[in-house]
KEKOLPA-720913 format. One record per residue: x, y, z of N, C-alpha, C in turn; residue in three letters; residue number from 1. Coordinates in pm, whole numbers, padded with zeros to 5 digits. Example, Ala and Ser with C-alpha at 12.3 -4.5 7.8 and 13.67 -1.06 7.14 Angstrom:
% residues 2
      n_x      n_y      n_z     ca_x     ca_y     ca_z      c_x      c_y      c_z   res     n
    01319   -00569    00780    01230   -00450    00780    01320   -00330    00780   Ala     1
    01285   -00225    00708    01367   -00106    00714    01290    00003    00787   Ser     2
This chain:
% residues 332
      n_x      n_y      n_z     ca_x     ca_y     ca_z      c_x      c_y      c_z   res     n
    00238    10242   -16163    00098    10196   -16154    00006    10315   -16170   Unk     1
   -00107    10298   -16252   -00201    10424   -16270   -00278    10445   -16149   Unk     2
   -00338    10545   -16140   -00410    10600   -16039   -00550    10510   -16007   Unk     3
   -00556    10455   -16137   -00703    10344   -16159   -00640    10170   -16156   Unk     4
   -00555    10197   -16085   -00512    10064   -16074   -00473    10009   -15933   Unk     5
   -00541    10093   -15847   -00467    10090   -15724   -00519    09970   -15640   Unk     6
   -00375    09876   -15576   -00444    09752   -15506   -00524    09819   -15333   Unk     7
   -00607    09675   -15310   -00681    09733   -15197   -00590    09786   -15087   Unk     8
   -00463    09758   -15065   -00427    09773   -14915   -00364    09970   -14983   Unk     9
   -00311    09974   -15084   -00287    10129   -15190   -00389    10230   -15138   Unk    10
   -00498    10154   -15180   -00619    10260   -15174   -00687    10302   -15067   Unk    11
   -00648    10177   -14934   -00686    10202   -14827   -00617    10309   -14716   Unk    12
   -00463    10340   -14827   -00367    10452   -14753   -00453    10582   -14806   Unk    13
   -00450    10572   -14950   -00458    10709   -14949   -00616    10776   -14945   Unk    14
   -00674    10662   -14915   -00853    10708   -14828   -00836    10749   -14700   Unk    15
   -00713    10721   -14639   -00676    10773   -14474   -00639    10903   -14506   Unk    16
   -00562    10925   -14628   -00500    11075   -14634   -00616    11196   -14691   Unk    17
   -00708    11118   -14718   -00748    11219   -14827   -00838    11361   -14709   Unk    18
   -00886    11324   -14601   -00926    11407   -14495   -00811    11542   -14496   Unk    19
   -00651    11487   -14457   -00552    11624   -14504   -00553    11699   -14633   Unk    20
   -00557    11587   -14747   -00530    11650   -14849   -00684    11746   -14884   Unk    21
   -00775    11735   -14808   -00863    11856   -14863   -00823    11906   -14737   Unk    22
   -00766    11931   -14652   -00736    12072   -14550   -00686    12153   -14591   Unk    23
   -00590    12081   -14650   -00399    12116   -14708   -00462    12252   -14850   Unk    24
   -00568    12186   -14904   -00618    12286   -15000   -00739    12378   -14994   Unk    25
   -00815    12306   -14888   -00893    12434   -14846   -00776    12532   -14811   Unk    26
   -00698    12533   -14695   -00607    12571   -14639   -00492    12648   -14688   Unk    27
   -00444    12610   -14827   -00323    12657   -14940   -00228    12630   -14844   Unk    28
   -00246    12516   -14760   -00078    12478   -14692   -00042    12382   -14731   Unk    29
    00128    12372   -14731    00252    12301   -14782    00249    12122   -14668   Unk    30
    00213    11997   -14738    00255    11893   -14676    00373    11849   -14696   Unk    31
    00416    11804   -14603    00532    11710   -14560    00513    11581   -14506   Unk    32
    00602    11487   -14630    00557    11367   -14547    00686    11310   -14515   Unk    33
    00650    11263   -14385    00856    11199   -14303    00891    11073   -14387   Unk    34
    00994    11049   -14428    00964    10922   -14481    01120    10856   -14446   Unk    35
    01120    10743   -14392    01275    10668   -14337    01262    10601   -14474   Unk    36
    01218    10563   -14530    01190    10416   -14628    01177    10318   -14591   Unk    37
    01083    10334   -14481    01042    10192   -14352    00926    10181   -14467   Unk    38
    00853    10048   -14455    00704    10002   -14515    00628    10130   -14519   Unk    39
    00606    10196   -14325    00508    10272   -14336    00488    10420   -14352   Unk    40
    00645    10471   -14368    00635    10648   -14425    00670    10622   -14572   Unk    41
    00707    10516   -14626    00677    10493   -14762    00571    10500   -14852   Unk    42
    00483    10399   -14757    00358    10411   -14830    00285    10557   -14789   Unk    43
    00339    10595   -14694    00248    10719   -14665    00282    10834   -14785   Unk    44
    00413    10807   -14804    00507    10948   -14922    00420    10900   -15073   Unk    45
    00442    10780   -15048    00344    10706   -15170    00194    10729   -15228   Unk    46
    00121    10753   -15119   -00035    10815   -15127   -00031    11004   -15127   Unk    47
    00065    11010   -15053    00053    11176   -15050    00111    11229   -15239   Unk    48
    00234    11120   -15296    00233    11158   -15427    00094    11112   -15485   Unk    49
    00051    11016   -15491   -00105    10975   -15566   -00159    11093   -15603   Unk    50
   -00157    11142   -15428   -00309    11284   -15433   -00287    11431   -15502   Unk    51
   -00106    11416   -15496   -00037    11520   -15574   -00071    11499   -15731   Unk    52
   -00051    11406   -15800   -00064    11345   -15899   -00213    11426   -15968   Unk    53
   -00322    11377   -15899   -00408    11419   -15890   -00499    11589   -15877   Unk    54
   -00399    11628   -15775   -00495    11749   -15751   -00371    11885   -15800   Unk    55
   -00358    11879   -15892   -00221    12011   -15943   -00190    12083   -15837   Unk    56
   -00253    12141   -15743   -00283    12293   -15625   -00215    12213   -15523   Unk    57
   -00240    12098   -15482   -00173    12054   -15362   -00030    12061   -15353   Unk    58
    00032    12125   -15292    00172    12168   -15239    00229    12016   -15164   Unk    59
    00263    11950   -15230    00348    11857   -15140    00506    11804   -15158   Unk    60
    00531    11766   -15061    00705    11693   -15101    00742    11628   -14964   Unk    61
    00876    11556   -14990    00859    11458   -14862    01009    11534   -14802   Unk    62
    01037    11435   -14676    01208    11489   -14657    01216    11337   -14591   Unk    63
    01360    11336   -14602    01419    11197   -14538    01533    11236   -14459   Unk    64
    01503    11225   -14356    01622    11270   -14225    01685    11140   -14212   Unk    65
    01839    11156   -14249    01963    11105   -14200    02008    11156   -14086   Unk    66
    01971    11055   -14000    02034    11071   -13870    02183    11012   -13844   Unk    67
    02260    10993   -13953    02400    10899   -13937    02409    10827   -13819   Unk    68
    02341    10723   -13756    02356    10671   -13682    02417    10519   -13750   Unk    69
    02390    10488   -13823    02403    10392   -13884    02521    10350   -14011   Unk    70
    02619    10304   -14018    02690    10262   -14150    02615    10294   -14283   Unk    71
    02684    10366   -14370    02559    10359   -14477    02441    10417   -14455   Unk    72
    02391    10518   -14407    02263    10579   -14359    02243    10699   -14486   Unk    73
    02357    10775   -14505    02340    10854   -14622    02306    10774   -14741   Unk    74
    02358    10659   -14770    02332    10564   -14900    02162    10551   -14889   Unk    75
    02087    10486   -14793    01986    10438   -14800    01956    10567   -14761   Unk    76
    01939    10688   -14742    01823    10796   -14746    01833    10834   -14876   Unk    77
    01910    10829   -14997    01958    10862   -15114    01866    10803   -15209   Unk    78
    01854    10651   -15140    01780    10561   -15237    01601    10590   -15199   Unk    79
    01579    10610   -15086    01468    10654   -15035    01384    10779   -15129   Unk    80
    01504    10899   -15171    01467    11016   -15231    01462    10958   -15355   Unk    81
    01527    10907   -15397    01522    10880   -15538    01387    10786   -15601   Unk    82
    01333    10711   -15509    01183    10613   -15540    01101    10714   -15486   Unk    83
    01070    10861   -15437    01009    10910   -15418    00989    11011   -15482   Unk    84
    01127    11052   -15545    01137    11163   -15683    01074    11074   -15812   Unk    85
    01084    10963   -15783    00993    10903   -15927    00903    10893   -15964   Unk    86
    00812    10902   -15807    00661    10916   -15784    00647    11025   -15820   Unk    87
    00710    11109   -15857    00692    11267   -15867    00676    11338   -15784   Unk    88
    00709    11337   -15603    00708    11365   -15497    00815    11427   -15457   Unk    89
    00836    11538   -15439    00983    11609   -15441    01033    11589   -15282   Unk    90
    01191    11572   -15261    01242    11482   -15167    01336    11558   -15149   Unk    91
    01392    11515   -15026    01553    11607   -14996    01556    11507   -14885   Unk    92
    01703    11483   -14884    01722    11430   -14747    01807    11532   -14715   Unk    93
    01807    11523   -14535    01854    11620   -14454    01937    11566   -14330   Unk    94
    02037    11559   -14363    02157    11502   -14286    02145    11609   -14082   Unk    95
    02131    11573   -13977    02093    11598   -13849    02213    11542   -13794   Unk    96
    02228    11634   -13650    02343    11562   -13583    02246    11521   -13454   Unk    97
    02274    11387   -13398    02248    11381   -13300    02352    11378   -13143   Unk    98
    02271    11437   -13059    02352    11467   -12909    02337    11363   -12862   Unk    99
    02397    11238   -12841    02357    11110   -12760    02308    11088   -12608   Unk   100
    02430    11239   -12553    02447    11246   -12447    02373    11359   -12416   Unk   101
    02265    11390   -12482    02162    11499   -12433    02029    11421   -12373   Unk   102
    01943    11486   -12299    01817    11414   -12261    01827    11271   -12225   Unk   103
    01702    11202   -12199    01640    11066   -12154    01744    10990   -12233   Unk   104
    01779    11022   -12340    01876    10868   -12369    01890    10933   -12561   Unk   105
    01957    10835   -12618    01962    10863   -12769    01836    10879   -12881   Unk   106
    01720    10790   -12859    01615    10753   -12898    01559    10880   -12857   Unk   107
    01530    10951   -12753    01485    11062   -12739    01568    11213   -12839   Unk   108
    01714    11209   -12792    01807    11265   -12901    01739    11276   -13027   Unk   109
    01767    11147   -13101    01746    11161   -13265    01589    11201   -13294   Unk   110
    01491    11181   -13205    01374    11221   -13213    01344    11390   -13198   Unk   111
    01429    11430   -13081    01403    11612   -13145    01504    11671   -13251   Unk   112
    01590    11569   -13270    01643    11641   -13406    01589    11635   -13534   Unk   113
    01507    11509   -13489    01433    11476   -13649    01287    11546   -13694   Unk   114
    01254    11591   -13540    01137    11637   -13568    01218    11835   -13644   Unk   115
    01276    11884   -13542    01320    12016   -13569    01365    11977   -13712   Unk   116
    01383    11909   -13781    01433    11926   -13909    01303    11901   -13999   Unk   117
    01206    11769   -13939    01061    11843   -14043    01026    11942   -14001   Unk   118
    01031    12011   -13922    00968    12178   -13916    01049    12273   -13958   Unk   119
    01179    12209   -14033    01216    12340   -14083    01177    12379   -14290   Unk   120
    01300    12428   -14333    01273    12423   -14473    01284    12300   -14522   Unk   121
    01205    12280   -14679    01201    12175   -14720    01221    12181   -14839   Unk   122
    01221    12065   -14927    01311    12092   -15085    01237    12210   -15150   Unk   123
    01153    12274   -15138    01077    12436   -15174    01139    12518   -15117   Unk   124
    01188    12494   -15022    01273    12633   -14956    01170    12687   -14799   Unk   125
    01040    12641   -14801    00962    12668   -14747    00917    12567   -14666   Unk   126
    00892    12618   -14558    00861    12546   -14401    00679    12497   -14437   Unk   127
    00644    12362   -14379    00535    12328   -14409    00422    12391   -14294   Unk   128
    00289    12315   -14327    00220    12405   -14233    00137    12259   -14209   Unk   129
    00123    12169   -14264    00140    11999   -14239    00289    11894   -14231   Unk   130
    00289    11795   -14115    00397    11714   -14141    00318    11606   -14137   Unk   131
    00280    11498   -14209    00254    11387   -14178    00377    11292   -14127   Unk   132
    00293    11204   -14056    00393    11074   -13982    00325    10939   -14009   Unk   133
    00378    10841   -14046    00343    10707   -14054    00322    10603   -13970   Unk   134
    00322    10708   -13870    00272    10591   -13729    00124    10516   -13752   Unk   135
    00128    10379   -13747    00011    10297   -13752   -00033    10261   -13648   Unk   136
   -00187    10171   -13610   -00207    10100   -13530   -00148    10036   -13427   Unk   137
   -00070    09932   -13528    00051    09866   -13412    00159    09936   -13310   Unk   138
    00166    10082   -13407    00267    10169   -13344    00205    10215   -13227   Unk   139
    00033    10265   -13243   -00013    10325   -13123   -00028    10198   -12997   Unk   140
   -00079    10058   -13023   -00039    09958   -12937    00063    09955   -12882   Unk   141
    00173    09992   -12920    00308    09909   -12856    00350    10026   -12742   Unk   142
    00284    10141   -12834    00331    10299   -12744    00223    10281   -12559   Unk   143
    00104    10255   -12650    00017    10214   -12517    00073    10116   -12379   Unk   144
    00117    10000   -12464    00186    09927   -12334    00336    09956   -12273   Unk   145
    00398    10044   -12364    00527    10087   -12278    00481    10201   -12196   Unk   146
    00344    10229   -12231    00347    10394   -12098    00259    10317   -11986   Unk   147
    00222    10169   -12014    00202    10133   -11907    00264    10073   -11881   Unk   148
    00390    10035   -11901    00463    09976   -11818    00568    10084   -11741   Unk   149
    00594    10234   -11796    00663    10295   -11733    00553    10333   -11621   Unk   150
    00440    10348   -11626    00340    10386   -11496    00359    10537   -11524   Unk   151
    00337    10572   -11621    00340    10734   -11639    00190    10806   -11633   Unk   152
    00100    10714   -11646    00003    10792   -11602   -00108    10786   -11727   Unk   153
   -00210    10876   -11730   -00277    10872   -11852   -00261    10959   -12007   Unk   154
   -00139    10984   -11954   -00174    11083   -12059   -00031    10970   -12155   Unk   155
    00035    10868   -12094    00059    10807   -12144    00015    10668   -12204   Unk   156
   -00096    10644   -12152   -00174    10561   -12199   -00267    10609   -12324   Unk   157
   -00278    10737   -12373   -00332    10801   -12457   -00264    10797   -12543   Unk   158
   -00139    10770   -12585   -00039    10698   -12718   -00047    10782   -12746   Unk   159
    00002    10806   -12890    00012    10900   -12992   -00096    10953   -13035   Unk   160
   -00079    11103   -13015   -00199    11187   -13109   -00209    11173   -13219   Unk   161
   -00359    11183   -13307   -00342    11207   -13445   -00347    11346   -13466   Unk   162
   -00316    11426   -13409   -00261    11543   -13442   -00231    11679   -13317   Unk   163
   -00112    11713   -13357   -00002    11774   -13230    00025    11886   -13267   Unk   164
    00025    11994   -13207    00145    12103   -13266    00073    12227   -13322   Unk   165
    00112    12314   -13366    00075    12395   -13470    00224    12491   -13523   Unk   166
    00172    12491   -13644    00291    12577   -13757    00415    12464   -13726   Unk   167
    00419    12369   -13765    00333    12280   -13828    00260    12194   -13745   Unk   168
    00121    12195   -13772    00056    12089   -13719    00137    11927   -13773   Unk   169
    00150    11837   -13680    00199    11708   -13657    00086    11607   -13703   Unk   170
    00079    11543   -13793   -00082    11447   -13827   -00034    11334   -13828   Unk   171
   -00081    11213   -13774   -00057    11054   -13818   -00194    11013   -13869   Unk   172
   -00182    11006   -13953   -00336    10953   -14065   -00348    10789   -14094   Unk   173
   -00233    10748   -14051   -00226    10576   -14022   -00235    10518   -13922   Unk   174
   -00309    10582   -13821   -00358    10543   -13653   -00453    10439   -13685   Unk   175
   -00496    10417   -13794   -00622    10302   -13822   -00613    10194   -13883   Unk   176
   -00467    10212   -13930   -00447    10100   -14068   -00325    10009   -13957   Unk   177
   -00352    09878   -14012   -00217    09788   -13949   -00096    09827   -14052   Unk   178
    00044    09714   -13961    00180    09737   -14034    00151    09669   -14150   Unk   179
    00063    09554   -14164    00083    09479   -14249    00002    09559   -14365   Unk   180
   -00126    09626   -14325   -00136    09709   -14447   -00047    09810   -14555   Unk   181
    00003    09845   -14447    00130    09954   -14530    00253    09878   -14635   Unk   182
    00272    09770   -14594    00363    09683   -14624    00321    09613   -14739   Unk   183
    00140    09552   -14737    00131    09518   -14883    00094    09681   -14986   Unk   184
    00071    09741   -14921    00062    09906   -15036    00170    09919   -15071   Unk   185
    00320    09936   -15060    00395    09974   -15077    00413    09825   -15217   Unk   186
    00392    09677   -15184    00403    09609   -15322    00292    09648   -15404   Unk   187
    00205    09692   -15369    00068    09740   -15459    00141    09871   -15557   Unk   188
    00216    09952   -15498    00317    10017   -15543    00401    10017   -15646   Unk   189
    00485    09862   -15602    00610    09805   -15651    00694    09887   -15622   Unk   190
    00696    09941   -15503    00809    10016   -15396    00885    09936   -15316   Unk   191
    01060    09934   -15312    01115    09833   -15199    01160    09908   -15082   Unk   192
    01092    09894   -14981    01102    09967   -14867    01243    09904   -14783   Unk   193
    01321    09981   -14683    01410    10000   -14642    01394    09937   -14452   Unk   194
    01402    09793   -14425    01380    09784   -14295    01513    09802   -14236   Unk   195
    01461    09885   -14120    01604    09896   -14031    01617    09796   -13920   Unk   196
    01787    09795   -13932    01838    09635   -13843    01760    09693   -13689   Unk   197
    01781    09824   -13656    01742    09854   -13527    01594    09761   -13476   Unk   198
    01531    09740   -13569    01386    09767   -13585    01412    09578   -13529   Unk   199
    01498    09496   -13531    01531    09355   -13455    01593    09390   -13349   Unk   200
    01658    09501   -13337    01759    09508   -13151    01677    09498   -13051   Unk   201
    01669    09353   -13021    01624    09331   -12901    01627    09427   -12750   Unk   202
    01759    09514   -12785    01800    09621   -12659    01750    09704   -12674   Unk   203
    01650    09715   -12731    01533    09821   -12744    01404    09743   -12712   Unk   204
    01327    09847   -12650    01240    09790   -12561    01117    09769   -12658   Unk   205
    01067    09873   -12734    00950    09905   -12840    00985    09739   -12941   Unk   206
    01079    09708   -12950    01127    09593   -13056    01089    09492   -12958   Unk   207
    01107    09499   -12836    01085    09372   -12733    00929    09333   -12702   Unk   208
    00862    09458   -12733    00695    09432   -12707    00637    09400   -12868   Unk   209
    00713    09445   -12937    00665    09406   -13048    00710    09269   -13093   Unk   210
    00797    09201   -13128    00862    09100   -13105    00847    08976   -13006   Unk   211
    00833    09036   -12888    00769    08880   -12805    00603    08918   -12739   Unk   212
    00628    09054   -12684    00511    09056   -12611    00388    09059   -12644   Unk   213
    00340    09170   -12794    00240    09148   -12841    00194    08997   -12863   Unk   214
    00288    08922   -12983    00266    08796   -13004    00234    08714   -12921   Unk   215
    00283    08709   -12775    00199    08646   -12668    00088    08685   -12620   Unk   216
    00032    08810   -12602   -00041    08869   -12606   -00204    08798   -12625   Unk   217
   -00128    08798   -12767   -00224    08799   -12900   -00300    08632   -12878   Unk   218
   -00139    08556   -12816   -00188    08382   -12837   -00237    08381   -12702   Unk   219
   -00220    08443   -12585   -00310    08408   -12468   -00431    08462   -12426   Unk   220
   -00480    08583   -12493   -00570    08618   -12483   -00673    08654   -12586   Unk   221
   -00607    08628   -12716   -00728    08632   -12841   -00654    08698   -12945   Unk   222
   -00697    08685   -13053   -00733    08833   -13138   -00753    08949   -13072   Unk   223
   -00716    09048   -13166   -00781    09196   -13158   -00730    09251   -13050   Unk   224
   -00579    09200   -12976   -00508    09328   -12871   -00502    09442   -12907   Unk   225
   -00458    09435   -13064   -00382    09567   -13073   -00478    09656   -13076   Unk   226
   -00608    09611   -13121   -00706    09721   -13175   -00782    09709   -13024   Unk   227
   -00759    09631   -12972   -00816    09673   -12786   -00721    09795   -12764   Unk   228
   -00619    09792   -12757   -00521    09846   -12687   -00505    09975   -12738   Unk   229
   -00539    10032   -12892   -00573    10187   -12974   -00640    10198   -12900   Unk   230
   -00783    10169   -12928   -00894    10203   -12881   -00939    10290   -12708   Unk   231
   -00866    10172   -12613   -00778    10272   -12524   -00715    10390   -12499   Unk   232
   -00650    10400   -12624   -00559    10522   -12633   -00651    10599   -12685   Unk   233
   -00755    10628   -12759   -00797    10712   -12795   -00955    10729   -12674   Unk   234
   -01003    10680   -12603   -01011    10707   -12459   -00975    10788   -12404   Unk   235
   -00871    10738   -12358   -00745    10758   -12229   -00757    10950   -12324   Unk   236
   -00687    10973   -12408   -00707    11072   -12450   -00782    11187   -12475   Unk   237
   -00918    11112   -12471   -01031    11210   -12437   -01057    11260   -12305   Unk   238
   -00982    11161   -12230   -01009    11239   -12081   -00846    11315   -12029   Unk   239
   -00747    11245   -12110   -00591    11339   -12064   -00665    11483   -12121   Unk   240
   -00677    11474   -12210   -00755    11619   -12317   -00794    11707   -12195   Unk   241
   -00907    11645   -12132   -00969    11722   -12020   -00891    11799   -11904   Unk   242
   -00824    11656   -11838   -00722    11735   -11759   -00658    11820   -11783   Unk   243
   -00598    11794   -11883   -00483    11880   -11941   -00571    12044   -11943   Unk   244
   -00666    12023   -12018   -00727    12187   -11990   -00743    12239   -11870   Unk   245
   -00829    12156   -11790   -00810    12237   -11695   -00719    12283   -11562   Unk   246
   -00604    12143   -11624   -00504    12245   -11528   -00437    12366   -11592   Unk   247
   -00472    12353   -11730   -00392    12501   -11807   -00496    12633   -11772   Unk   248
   -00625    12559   -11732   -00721    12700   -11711   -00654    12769   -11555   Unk   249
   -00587    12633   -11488   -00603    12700   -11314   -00447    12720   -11316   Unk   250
   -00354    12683   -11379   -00227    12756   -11379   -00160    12877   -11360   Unk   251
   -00249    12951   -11427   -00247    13104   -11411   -00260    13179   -11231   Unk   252
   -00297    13097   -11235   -00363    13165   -11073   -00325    13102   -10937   Unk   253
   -00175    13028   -10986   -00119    12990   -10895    00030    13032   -10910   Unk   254
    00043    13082   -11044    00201    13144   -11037    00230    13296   -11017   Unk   255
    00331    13315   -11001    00348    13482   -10972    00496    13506   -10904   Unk   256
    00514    13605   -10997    00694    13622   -11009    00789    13528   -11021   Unk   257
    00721    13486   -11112    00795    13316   -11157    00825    13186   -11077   Unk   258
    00749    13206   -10943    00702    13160   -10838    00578    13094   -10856   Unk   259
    00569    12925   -10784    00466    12844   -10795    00403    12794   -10686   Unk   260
    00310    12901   -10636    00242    12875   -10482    00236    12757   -10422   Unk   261
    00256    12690   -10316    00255    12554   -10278    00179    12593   -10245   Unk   262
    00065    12626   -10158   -00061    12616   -10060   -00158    12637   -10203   Unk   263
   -00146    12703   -10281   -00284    12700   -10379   -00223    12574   -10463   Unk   264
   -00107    12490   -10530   -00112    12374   -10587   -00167    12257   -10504   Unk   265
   -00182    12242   -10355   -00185    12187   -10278   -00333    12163   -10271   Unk   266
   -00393    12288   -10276   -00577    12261   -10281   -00618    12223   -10399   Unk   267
   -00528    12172   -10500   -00599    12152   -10670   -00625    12048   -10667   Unk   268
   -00717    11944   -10670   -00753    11789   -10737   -00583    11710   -10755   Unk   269
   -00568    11635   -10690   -00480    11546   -10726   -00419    11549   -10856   Unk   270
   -00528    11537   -10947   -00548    11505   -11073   -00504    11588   -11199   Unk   271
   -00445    11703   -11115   -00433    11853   -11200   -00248    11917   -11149   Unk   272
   -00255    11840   -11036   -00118    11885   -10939    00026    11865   -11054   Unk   273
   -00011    11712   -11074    00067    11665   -11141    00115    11742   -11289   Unk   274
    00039    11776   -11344    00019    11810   -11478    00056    11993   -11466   Unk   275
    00002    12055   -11352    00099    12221   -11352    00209    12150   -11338   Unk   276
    00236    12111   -11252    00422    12116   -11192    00458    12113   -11349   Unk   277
    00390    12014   -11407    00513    11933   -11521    00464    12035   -11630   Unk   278
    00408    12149   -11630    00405    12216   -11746    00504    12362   -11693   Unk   279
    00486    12433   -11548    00569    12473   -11498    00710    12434   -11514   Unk   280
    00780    12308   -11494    00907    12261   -11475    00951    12308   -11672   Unk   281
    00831    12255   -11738    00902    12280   -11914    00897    12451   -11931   Unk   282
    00849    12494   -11862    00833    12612   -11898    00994    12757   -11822   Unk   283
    01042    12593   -11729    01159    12659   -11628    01277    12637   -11708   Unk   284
    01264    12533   -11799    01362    12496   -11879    01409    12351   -11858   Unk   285
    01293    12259   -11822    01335    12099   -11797    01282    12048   -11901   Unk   286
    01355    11973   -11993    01326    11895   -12085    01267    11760   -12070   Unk   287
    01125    11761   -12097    01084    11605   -12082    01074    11548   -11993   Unk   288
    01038    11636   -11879    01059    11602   -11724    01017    11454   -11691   Unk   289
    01055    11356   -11627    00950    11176   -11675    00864    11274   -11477   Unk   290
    00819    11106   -11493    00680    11122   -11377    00773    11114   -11272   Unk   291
    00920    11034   -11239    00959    11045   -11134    01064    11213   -11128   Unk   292
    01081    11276   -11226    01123    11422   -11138    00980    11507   -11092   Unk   293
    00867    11446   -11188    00739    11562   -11129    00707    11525   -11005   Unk   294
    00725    11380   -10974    00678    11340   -10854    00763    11404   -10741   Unk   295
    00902    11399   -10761    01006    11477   -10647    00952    11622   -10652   Unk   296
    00900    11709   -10729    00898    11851   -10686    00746    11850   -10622   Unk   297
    00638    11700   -10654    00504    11745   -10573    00560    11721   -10428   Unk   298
    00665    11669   -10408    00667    11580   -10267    00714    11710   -10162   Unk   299
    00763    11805   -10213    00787    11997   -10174    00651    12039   -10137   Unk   300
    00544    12011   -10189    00456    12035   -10175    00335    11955   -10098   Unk   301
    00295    11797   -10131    00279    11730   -10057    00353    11660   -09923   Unk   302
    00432    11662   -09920    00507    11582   -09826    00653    11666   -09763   Unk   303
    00592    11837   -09725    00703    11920   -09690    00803    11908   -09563   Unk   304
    00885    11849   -09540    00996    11847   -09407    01068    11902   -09432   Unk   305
    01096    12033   -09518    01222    12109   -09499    01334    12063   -09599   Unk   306
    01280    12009   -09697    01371    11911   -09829    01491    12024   -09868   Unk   307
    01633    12052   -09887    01673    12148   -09907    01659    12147   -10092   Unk   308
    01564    12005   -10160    01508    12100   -10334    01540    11984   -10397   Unk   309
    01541    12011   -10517    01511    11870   -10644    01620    11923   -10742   Unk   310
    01723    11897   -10781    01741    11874   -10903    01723    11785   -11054   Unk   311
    01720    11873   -11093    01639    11791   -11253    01744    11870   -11342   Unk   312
    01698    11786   -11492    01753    11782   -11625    01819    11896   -11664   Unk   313
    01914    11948   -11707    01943    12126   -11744    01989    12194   -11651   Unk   314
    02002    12127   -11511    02106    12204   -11488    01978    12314   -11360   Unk   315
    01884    12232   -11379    01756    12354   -11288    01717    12260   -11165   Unk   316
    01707    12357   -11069    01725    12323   -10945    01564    12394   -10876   Unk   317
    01480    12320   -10792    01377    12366   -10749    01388    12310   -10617   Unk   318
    01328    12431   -10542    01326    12438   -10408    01219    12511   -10346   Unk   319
    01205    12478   -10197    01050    12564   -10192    01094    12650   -10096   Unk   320
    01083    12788   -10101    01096    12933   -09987    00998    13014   -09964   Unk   321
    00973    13005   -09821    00832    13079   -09811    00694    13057   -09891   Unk   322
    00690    12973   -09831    00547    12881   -09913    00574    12900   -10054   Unk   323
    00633    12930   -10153    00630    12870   -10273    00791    12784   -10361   Unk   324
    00742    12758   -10478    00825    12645   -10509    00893    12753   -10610   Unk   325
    01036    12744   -10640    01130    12830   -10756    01185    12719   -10791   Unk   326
    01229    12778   -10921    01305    12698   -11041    01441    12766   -11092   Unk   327
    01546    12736   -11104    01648    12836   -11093    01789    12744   -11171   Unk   328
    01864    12817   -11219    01975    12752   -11258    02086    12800   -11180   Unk   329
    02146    12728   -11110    02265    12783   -11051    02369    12869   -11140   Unk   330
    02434    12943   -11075    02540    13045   -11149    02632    13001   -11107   Unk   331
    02744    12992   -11188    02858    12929   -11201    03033    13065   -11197   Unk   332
């Protein structure tokens, strides 16, 4: 399809992208776009070739992480590269192992392997300095009501950022567009996108809100959840934003010799307590700490009887001696 032929839901992707693609060249940095060959990193690999097409200088190419989880997973990332090498979008897939039995569960697993593999080299040889992601609307909805249903707080109600990270900055430029948009771009295309069976396993929870809960949602209380429920998130975010700074401003001045004062975390705003511990604990070596290990190491601090300490994730053990809290790995 020509560049002057593009259908409305086509043109409405790559008007979301075009904000990166002049960064990417003010900038002279390398994009990356993730692409499973789901509807929506399709159409996203799909607009980022358009703008390539278009602007000679723009550095782009996609990658398709095979996570072998699946029968046939190398076949369909193969076919993925190959409708994306046609666009003229240069592709590599990148075969990842995942640890099942590492972290919160598998879903967490294949997610830092997939990310460490867009941040590494890419079919250039060269590490990007953009990754785009195809997370949409619906995606930031569904993310919104599972962090309220885990009760994690606000900074989980703030869903997905549209942009995370640096070297490479992390961008989702489809925070505005629905699934169903991506899905008719990709026929605006005449691209056949790749749905995964996972994406029906009911034993997944994200498939269970999407699948029954939104849809009820939607019929008992109106139209327009999902875009209630973004809208929220990008809220909720303007004020996690806040917190988050200023417990990174008062952090400093409560640690010392790798030691985390209980009597000065103790006088901080409620609101800030939470958020050192849990940047402290990643910084001790706890991966992904959830709200119930941050909550066990405030309770050292709020609620002290002499606890003999907390173990958490990795193998790190925190305990409080002489008014402050340590983080430590046992020696073996």
């Amino acid at each position: 399809m020509s560049t002057r032929a593009l259908g409305p839901r086509a043109l409405a992707v790559t008007r979301a992208l075009a904000p990166v693609v002049a960064e990417a060249l003010d900038g002279a940095l390398r994009v990356r776009a993730a692409c499973s060959g789901g509807p929506d990193s399709l159409a996203l690999a799909a607009a980022l070739a358009w703008h390539a097409r278009r602007e000679p200088a723009l550095m782009a190419e996609a990658l398709v992480v095979d996570h072998r989880l699946q029968p046939g997973s190398g076949r369909v990332a193969g076919r993925v590269a190959e409708q994306l090498d046609a666009l003229g979008l240069a592709a590599r897939v990148t075969a990842v192992d995942v640890d099942r039995g590492a972290g919160p569960g598998p879903e967490a697993a294949a997610r830092r392997a997939r990310y460490a593999a867009l941040r590494g080299p890419g079919p250039s040889g060269a590490a990007p300095g953009l990754v785009l992601l195809g997370h949409t609307l619906d995606d930031q909805a569904e993310t919104v009501l599972l962090g309220l249903a885990r009760g994690s707080g606000i900074r989980s109600l703030a869903g997905m950022p549209a942009r995370s990270g640096t070297a490479p900055v992390l961008v989702r430029p489809l925070l505005g567009l629905r699934r169903a948009d991506t899905a008719a771009a990709c026929a605006d295309w005449g691209l056949e996108p790749w749905h995964d069976p996972q994406n029906d396993d009911a034993a997944y929870a994200r498939v269970r809100v999407r699948r029954e809960i939104m849809p009820l949602l939607e019929a008992r209380l109106g139209p327009g959840i999902a875009r209630a429920l973004a809208r929220t998130a990008s809220l909720a975010a303007a004020d996690a934003d806040l917190l988050d700074g200023l417990a990174a401003r008062a952090a400093p001045g409560l640690v010392g010799d790798g030691g985390l004062d209980a009597g000065a975390l103790a006088a901080q705003p409620p609101a800030l307590r939470g958020r050192i511990v849990r940047s402290w604990l990643v910084g001790a070596g706890v991966v992904e700490p959830s709200a119930a290990h941050t909550g066990a190491v405030l309770a050292l601090v709020e609620d002290w009887h002499g606890q003999r300490g907390v173990d958490l994730p990795g193998g790190v053990r925190v305990v409080r001696a002489g008014g402050t809290l340590r983080a430590a790995r046992p020696r073996h």
